[in-house]
MIMAR-980547 format. One record per residue (C-alpha): residue number from 0; x, y, z. Coordinates in nm, 3 decimals. Layout:
BEGIN
<r><lumgu>NUM</lumgu><u>X</u><v>Y</v><w>Z</w></r>
...
# end
This chain:
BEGIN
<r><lumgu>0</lumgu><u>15.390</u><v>17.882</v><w>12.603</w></r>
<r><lumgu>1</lumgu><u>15.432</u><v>18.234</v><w>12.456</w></r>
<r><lumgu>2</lumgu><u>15.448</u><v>18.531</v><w>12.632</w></r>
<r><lumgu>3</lumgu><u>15.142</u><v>18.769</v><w>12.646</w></r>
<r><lumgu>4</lumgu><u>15.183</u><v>19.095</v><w>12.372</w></r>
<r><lumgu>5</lumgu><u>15.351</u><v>19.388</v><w>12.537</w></r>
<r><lumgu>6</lumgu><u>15.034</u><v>19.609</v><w>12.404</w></r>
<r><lumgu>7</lumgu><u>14.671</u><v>19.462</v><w>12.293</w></r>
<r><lumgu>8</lumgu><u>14.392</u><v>19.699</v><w>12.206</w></r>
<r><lumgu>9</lumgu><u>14.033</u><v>19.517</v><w>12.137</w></r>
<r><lumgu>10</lumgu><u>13.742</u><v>19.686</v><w>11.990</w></r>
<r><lumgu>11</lumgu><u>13.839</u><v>20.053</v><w>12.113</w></r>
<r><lumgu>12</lumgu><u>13.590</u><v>20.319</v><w>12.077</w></r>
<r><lumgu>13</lumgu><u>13.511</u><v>20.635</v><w>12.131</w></r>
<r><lumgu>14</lumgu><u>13.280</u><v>20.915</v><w>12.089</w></r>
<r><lumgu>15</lumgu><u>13.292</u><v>21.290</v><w>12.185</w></r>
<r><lumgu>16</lumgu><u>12.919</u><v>21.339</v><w>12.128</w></r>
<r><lumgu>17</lumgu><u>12.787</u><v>21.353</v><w>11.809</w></r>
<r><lumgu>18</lumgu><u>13.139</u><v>21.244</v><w>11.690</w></r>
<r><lumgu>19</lumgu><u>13.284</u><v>20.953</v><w>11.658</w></r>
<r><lumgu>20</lumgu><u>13.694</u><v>20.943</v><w>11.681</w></r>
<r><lumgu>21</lumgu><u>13.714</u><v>20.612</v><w>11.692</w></r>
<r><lumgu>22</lumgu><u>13.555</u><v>20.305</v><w>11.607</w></r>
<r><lumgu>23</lumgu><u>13.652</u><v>19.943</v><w>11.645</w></r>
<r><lumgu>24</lumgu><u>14.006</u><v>19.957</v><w>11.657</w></r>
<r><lumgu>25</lumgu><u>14.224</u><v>19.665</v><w>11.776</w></r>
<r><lumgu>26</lumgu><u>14.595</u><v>19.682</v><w>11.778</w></r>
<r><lumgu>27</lumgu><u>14.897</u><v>19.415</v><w>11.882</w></r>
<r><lumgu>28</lumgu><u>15.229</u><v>19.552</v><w>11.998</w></r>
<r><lumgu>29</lumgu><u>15.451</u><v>19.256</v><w>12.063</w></r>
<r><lumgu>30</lumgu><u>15.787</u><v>19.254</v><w>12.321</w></r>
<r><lumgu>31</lumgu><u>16.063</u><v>19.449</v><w>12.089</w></r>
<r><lumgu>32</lumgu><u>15.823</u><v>19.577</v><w>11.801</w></r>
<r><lumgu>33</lumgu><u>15.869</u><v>19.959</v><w>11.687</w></r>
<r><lumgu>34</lumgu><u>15.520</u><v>19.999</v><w>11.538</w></r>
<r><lumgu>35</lumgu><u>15.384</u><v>20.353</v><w>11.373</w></r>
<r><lumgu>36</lumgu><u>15.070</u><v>20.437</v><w>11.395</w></r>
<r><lumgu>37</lumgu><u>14.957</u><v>20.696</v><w>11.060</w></r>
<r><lumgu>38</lumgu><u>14.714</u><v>20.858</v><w>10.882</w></r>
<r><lumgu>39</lumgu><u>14.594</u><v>21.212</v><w>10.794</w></r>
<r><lumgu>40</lumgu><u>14.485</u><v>21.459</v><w>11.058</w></r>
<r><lumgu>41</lumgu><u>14.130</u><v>21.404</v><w>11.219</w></r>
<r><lumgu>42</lumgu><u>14.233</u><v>20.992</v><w>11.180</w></r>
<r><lumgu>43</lumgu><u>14.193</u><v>20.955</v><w>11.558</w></r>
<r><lumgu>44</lumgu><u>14.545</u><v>20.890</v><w>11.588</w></r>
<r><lumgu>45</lumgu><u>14.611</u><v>21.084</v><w>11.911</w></r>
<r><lumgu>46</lumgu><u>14.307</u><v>20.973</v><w>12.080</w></r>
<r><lumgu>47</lumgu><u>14.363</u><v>20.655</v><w>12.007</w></r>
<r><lumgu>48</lumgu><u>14.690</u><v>20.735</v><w>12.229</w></r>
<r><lumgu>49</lumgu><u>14.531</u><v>20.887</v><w>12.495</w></r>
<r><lumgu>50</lumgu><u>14.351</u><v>20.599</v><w>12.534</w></r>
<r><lumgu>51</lumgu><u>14.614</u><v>20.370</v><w>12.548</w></r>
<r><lumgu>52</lumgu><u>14.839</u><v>20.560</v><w>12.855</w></r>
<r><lumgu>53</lumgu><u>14.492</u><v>20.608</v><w>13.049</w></r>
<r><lumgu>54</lumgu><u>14.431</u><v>21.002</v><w>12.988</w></r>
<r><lumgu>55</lumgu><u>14.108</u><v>20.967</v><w>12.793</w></r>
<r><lumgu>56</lumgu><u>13.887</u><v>20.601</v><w>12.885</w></r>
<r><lumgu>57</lumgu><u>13.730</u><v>20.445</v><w>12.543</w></r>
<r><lumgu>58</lumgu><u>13.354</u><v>20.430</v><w>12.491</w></r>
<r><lumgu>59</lumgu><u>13.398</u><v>20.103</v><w>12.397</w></r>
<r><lumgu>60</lumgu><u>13.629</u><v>19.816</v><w>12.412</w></r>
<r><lumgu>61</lumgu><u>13.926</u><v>19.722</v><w>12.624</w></r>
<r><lumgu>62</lumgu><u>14.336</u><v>19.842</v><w>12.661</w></r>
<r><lumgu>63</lumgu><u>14.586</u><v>19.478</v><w>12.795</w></r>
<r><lumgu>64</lumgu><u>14.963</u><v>19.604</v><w>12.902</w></r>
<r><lumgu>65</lumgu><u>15.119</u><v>19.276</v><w>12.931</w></r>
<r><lumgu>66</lumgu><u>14.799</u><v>18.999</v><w>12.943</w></r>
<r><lumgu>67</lumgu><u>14.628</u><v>19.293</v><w>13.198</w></r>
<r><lumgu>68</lumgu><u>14.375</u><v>19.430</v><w>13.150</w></r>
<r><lumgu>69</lumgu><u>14.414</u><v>19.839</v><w>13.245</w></r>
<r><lumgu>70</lumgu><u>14.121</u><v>19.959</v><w>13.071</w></r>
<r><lumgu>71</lumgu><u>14.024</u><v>20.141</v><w>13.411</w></r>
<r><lumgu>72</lumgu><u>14.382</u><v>20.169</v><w>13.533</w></r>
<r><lumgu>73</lumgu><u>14.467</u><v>20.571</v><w>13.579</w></r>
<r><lumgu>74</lumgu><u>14.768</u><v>20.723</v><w>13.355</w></r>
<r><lumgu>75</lumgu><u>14.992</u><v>20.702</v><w>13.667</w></r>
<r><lumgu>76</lumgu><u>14.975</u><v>20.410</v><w>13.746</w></r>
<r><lumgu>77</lumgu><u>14.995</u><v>20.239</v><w>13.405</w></r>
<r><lumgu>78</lumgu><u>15.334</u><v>20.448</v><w>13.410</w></r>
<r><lumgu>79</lumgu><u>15.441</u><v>20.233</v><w>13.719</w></r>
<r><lumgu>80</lumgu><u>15.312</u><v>19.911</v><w>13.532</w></r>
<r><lumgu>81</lumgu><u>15.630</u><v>19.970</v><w>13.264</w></r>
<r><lumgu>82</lumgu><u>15.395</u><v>20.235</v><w>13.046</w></r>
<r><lumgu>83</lumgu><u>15.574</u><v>20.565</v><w>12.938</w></r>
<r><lumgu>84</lumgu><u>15.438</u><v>20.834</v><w>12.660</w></r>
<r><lumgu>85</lumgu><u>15.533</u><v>21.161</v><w>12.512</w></r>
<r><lumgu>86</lumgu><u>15.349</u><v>21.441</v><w>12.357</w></r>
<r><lumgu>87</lumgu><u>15.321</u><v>21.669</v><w>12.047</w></r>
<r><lumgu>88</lumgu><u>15.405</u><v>21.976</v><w>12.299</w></r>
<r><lumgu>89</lumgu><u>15.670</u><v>21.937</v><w>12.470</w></r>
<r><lumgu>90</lumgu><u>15.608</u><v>21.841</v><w>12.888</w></r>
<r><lumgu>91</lumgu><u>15.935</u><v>21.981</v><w>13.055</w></r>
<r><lumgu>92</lumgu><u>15.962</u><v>22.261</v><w>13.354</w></r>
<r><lumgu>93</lumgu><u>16.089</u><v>22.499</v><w>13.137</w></r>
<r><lumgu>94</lumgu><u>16.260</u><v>22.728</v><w>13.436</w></r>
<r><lumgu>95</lumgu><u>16.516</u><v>22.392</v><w>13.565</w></r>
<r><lumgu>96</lumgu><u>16.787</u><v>22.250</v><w>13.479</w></r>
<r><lumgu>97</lumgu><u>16.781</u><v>21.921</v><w>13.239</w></r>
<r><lumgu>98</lumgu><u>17.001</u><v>21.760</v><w>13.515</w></r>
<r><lumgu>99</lumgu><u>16.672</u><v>21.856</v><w>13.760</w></r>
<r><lumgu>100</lumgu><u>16.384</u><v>21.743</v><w>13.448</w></r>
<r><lumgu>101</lumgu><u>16.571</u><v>21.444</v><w>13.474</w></r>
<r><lumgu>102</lumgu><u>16.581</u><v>21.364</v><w>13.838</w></r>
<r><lumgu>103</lumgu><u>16.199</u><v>21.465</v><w>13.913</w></r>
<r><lumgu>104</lumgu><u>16.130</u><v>21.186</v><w>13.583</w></r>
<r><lumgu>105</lumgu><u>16.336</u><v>20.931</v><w>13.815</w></r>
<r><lumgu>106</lumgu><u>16.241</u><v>21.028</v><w>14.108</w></r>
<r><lumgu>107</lumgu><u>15.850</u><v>20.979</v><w>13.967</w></r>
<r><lumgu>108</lumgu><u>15.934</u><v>20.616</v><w>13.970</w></r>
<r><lumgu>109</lumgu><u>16.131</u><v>20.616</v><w>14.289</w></r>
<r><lumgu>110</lumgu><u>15.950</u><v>20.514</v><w>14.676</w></r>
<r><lumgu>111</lumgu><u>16.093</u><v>20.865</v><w>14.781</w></r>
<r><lumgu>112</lumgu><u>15.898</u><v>21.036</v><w>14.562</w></r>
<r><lumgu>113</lumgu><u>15.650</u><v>21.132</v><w>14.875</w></r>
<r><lumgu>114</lumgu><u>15.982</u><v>21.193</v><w>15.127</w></r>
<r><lumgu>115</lumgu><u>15.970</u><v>21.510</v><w>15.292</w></r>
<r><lumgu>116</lumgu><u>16.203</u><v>21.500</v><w>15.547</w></r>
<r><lumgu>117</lumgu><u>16.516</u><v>21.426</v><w>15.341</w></r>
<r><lumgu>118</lumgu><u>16.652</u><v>21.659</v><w>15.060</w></r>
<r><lumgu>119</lumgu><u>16.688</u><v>21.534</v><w>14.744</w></r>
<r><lumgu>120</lumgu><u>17.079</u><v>21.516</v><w>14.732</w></r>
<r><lumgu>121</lumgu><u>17.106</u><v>21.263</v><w>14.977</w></r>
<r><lumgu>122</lumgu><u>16.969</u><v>20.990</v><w>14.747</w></r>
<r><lumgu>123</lumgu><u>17.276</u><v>20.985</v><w>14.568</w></r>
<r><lumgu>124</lumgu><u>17.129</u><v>20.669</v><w>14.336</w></r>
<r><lumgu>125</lumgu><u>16.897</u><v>20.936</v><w>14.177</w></r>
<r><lumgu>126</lumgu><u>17.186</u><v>21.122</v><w>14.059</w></r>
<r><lumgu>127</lumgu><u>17.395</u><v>20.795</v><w>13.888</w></r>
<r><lumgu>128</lumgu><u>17.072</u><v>20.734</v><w>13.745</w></r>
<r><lumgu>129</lumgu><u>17.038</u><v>21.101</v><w>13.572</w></r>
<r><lumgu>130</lumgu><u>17.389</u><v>21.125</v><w>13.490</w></r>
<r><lumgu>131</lumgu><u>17.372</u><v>20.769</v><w>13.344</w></r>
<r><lumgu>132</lumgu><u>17.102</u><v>20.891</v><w>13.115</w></r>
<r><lumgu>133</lumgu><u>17.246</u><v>21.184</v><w>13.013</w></r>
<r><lumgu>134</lumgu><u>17.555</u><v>21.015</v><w>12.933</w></r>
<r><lumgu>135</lumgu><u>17.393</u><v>20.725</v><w>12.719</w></r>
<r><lumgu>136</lumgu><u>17.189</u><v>20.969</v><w>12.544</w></r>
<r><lumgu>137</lumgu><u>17.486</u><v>21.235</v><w>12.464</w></r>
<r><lumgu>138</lumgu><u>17.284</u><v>21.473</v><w>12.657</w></r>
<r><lumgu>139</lumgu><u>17.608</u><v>21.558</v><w>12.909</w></r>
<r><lumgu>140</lumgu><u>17.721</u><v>21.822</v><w>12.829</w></r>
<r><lumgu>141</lumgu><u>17.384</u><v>22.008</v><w>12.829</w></r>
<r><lumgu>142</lumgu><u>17.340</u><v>21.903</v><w>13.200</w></r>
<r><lumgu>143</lumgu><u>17.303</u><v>22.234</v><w>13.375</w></r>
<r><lumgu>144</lumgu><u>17.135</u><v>22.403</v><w>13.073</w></r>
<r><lumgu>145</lumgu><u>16.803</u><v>22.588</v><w>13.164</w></r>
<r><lumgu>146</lumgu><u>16.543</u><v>22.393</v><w>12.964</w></r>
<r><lumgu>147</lumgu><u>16.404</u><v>22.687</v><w>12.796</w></r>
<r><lumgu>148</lumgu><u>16.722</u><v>22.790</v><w>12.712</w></r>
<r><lumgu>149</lumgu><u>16.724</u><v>22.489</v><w>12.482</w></r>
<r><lumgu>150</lumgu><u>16.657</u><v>22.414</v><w>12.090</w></r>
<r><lumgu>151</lumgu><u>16.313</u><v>22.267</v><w>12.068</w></r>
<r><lumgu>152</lumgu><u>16.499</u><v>21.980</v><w>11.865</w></r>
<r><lumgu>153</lumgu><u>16.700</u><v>21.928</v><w>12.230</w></r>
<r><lumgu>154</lumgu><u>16.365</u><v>21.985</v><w>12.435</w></r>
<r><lumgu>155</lumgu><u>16.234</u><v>21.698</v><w>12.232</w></r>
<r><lumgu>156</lumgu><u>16.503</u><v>21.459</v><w>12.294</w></r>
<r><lumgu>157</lumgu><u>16.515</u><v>21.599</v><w>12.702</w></r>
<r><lumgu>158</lumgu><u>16.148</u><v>21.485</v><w>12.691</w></r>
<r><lumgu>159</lumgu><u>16.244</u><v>21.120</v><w>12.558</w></r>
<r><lumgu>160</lumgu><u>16.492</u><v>21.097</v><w>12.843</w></r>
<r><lumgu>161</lumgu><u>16.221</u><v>21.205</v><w>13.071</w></r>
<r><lumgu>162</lumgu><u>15.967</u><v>20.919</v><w>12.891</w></r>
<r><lumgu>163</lumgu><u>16.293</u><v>20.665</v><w>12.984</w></r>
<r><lumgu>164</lumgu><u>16.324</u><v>20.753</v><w>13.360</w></r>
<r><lumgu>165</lumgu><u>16.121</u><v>20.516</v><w>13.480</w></r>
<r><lumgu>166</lumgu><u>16.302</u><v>20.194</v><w>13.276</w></r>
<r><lumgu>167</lumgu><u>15.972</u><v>20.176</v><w>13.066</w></r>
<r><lumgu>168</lumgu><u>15.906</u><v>19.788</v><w>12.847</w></r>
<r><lumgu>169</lumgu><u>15.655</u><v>20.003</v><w>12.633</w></r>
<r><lumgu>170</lumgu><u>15.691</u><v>20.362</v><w>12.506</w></r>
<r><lumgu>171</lumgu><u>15.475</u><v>20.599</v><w>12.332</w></r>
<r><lumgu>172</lumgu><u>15.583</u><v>20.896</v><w>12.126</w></r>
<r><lumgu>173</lumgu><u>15.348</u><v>21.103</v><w>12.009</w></r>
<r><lumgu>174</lumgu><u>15.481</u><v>21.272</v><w>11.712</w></r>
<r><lumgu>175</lumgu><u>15.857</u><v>21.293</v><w>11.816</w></r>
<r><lumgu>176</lumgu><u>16.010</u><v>21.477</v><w>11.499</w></r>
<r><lumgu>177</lumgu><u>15.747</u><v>21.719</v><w>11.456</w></r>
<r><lumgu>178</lumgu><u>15.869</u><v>22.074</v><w>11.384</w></r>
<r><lumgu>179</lumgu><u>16.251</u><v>21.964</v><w>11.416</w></r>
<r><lumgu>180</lumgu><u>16.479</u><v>22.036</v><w>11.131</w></r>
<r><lumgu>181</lumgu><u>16.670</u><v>21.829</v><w>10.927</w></r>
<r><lumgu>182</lumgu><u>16.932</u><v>21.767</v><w>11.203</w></r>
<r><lumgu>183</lumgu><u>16.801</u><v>21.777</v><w>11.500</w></r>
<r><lumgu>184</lumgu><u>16.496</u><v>21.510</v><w>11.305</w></r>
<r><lumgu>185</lumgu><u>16.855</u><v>21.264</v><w>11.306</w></r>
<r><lumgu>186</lumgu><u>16.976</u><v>21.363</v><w>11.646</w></r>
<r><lumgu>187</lumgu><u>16.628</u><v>21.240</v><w>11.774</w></r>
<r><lumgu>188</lumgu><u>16.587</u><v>20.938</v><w>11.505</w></r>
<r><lumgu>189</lumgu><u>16.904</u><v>20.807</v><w>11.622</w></r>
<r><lumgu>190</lumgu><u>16.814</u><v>20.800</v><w>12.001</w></r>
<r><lumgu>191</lumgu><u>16.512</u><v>20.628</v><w>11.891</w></r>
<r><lumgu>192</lumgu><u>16.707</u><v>20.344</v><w>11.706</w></r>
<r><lumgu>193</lumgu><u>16.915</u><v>20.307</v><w>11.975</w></r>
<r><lumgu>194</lumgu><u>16.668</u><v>20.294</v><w>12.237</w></r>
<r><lumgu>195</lumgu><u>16.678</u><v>19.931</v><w>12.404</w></r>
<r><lumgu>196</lumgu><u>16.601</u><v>19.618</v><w>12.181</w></r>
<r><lumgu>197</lumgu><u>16.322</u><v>19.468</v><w>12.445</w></r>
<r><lumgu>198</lumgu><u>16.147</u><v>19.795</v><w>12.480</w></r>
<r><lumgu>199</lumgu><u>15.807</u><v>19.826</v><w>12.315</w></r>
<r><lumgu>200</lumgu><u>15.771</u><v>20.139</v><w>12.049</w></r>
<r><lumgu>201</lumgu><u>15.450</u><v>20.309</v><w>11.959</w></r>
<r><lumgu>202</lumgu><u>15.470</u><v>20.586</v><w>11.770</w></r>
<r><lumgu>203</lumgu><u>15.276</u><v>20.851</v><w>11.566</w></r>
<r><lumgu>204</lumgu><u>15.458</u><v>21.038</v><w>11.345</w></r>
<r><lumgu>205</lumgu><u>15.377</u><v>21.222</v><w>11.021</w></r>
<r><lumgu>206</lumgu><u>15.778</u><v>21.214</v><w>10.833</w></r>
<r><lumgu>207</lumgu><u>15.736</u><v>20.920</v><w>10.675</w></r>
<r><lumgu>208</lumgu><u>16.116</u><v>20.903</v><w>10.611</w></r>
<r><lumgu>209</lumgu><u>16.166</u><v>20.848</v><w>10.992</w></r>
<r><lumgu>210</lumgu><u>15.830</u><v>20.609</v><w>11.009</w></r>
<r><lumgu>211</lumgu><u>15.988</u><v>20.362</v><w>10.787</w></r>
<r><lumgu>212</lumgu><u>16.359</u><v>20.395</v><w>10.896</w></r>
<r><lumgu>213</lumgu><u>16.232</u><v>20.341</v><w>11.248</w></r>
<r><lumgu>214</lumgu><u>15.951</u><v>20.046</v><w>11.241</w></r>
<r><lumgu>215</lumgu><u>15.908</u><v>19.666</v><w>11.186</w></r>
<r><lumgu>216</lumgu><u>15.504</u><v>19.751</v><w>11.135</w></r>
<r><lumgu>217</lumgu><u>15.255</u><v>20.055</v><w>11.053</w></r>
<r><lumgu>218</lumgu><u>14.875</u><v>20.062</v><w>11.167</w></r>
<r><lumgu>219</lumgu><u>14.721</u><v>20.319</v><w>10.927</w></r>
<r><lumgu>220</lumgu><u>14.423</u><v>20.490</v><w>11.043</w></r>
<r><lumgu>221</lumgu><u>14.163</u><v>20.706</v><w>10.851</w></r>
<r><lumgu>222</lumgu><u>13.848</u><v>20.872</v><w>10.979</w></r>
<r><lumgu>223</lumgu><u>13.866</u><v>20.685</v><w>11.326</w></r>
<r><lumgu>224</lumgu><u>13.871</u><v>20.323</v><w>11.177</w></r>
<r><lumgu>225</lumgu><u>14.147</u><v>20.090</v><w>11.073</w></r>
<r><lumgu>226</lumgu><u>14.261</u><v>20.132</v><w>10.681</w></r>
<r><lumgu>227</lumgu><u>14.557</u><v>19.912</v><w>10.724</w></r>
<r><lumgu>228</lumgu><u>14.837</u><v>19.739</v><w>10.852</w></r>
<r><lumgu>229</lumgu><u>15.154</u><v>19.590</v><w>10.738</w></r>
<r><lumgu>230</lumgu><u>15.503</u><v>19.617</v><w>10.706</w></r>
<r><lumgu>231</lumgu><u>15.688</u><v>19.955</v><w>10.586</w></r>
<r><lumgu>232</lumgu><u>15.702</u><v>19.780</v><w>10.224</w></r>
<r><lumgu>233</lumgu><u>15.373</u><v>19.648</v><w>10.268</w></r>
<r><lumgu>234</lumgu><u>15.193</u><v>19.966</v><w>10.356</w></r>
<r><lumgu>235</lumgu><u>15.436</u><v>20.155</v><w>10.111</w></r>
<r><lumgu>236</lumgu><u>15.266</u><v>19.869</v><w>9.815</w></r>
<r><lumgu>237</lumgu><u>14.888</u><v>19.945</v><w>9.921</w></r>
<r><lumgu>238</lumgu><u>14.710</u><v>20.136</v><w>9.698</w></r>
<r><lumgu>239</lumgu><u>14.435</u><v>20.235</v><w>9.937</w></r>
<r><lumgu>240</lumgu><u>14.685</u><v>20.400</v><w>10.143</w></r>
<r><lumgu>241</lumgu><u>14.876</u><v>20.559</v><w>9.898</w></r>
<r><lumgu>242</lumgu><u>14.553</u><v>20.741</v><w>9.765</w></r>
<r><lumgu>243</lumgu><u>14.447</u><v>20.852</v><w>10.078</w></r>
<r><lumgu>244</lumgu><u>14.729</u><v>20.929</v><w>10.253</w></r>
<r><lumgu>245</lumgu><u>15.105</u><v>20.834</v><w>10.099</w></r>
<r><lumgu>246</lumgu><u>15.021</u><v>21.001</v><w>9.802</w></r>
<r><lumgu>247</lumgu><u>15.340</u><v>21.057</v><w>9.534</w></r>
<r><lumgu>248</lumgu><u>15.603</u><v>21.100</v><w>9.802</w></r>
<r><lumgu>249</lumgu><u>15.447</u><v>20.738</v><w>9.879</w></r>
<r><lumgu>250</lumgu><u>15.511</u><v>20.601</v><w>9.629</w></r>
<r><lumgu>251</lumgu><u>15.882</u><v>20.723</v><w>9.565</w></r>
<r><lumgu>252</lumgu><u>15.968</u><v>20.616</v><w>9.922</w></r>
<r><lumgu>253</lumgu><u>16.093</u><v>20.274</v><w>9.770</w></r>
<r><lumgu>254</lumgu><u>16.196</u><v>20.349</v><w>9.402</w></r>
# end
């Protein structure tokens, strides 16, 4: 028998009063997929996201992580249920060091987390866990760097690092390029790629260079309902998209 999709929205929903930022969407995210969601701004794309790691509940409809449902399951815990995220703005303590981002992300996940009566540096497995990170990542040598002191191209990838503490099976990234440059939009693509080949991707993201160079699969979304879906070719091939959305650069993707 086959195993249960990593991700399955049904019939997701939701209105903000008179407005309505989503309506009807389903979406499958399979063990291993790297699946994009697009679409122009106002498509619903980020509350379709919030939806999905538990920060905003749907009108309508119901969120599975793994066959369960978690519709009514808070953000935290779906984190503990193998659920990580990221955001457009970067989510760091900006006045630590990324060695101490990256042990609070571990430590998140960790039964100490609620230990108050012994310090930090005496769970030594926290600290082969961080430096095991920053290590895999190339993020070493930046270890005792002041966050704030940081690029935001290196805040971004300290964030994904953050979104991996916890060992997640299905990770969100909410727009994980946006205002990098040209190099530091590699440095991060690259850590994507290489992320591990069992781990769920979601991601919304607006290059569509890095979209399809990253995915197996795009969900295209326009004015809170479903447009499209298909592979990068696929999506790249459909003229609805391309008019609304793709546009030239669209269509030159390919040629």
């Amino acid at each position: 028998m086959s195993s249960a999709p990593s991700l399955r929205v049904e019939e997701v929903s939701r209105s903000f009063g008179s407005l309505q930022a989503l309506q009807g969407i389903n979406l499958l995210v399979e063990p291993g997929e790297r699946r994009a969601i697009i679409g122009p701004n106002g498509a619903g794309k980020t509350t379709l996201f919030h939806i999905i790691s538990g920060t905003t509940p749907p009108s309508t409809g119901r969120v599975h992580l793994f066959g369960r449902d978690i519709t009514h399951v808070p953000a935290h815990r779906r984190s503990l249920l193998g659920m990580s995220r990221t955001y457009q703005v970067t989510n760091l303590f900006p006045n630590l060091s990324v060695l101490d981002n990256v042990l609070l992300g571990i430590q998140a996940h960790r039964p100490m987390k609620l230990a108050m009566h012994r310090p930090r540096t005496s769970y030594r497995s926290l600290y082969s866990k961080a430096d095991e990170l920053l290590e895999t990542w190339g993020l070493s040598e930046a270890r005792d760097s002041i966050v704030r002191n940081l690029s935001y191209g290196e805040q971004r990838q300290v964030e994904i690092l953050l979104a991996l503490a916890g060992d997640p099976k299905v990770l969100l990234l909410d727009e994980p390029t946006a205002g990098l440059s040209t190099a530091e939009t590699q440095t991060v693509s690259h850590l994507i790629r290489n992320l591990p080949a069992d781990m769920s991707i979601l991601l919304i993201e607006h290059d569509m260079d890095v979209v399809f160079d990253l995915v197996d699969n795009i969900t295209v979304l326009h004015m809170g309902q479903f447009l499209a879906e298909g592979t990068p070719r696929e999506i790249q091939a459909d003229q609805s998209v391309t008019d609304i959305y793709l546009g030239t650069a669209g269509e030159e993707l390919f040629t």
